[in-house]
C-alpha positions, -999 to 999 in steps of 0.1 A, spaced: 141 -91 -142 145 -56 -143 125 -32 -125 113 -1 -135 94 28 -120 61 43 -131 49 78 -120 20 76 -104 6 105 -126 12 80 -153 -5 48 -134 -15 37 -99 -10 -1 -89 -43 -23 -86 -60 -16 -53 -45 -39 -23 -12 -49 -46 14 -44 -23 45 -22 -44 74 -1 -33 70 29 -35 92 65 -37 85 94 -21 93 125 1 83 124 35 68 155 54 101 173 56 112 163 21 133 134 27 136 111 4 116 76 13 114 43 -3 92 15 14 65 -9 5 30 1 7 -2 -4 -9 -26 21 -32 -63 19 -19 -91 32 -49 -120 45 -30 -145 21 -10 -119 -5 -16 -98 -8 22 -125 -15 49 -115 0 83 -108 -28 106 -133 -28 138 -106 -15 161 -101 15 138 -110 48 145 -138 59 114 -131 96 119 -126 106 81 -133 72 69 -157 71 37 -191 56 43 -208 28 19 -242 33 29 -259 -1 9 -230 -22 26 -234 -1 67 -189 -4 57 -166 18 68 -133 24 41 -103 40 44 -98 73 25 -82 67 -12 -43 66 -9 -12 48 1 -10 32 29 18 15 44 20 -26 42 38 -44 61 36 -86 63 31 -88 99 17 -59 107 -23 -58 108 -24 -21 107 -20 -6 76 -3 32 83 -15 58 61 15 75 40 23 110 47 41 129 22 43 132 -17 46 97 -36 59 107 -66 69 66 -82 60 31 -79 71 -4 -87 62 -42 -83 80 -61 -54 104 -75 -70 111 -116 -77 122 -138 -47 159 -153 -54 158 -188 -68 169 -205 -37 139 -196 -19 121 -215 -47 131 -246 -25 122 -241 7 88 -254 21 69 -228 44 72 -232 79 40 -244 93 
């Protein structure tokens, strides 16, 4: 399949999707690593989370993380905010075939 990228001026990912994602990093260093776009009131804070500059849902009392890109990692419960200018995004791309076969570690 071939990939493309899409300028996020053009489109942003659904909320939550994690994508890869092209940017320049506070010095202006090219970056390219998987994160996630959060719409507004759509990433709750997590309880260990500082709310400092969190948005507030009053009709839910739920704390959300500002809209942006945030970093996603699989194992990693913390989602990092980006820093930086993300100028492109695309889907994750496909797994290879031979992972088709393998059952999941339980």
């Amino acid at each position: 399949m071939k990939m493309n990228w899409t300028k996020v001026e053009d489109a942003l990912p659904e909320s939550g999707v994690p994508v890869i994602i092209a940017s320049y990093n506070r010095v202006g260093r090219p970056l390219c690593l998987r994160a996630e776009y959060a719409a507004p009131m759509t990433l709750p804070v997590g309880s260990d989370c500082d709310v400092d500059g969190a948005d507030y849902d009053e009709s839910g009392d739920e704390y959300y993380c500002p809209e942006g890109w945030y970093e996603s990692n699989e194992y990693d419960e913390v989602l990092w905010r980006v820093e930086g200018t993300i100028t492109h995004w695309m889907p994750l791309p496909d797994w290879p075939a031979m992972y088709n076969s393998i059952k999941p570690v339980r």
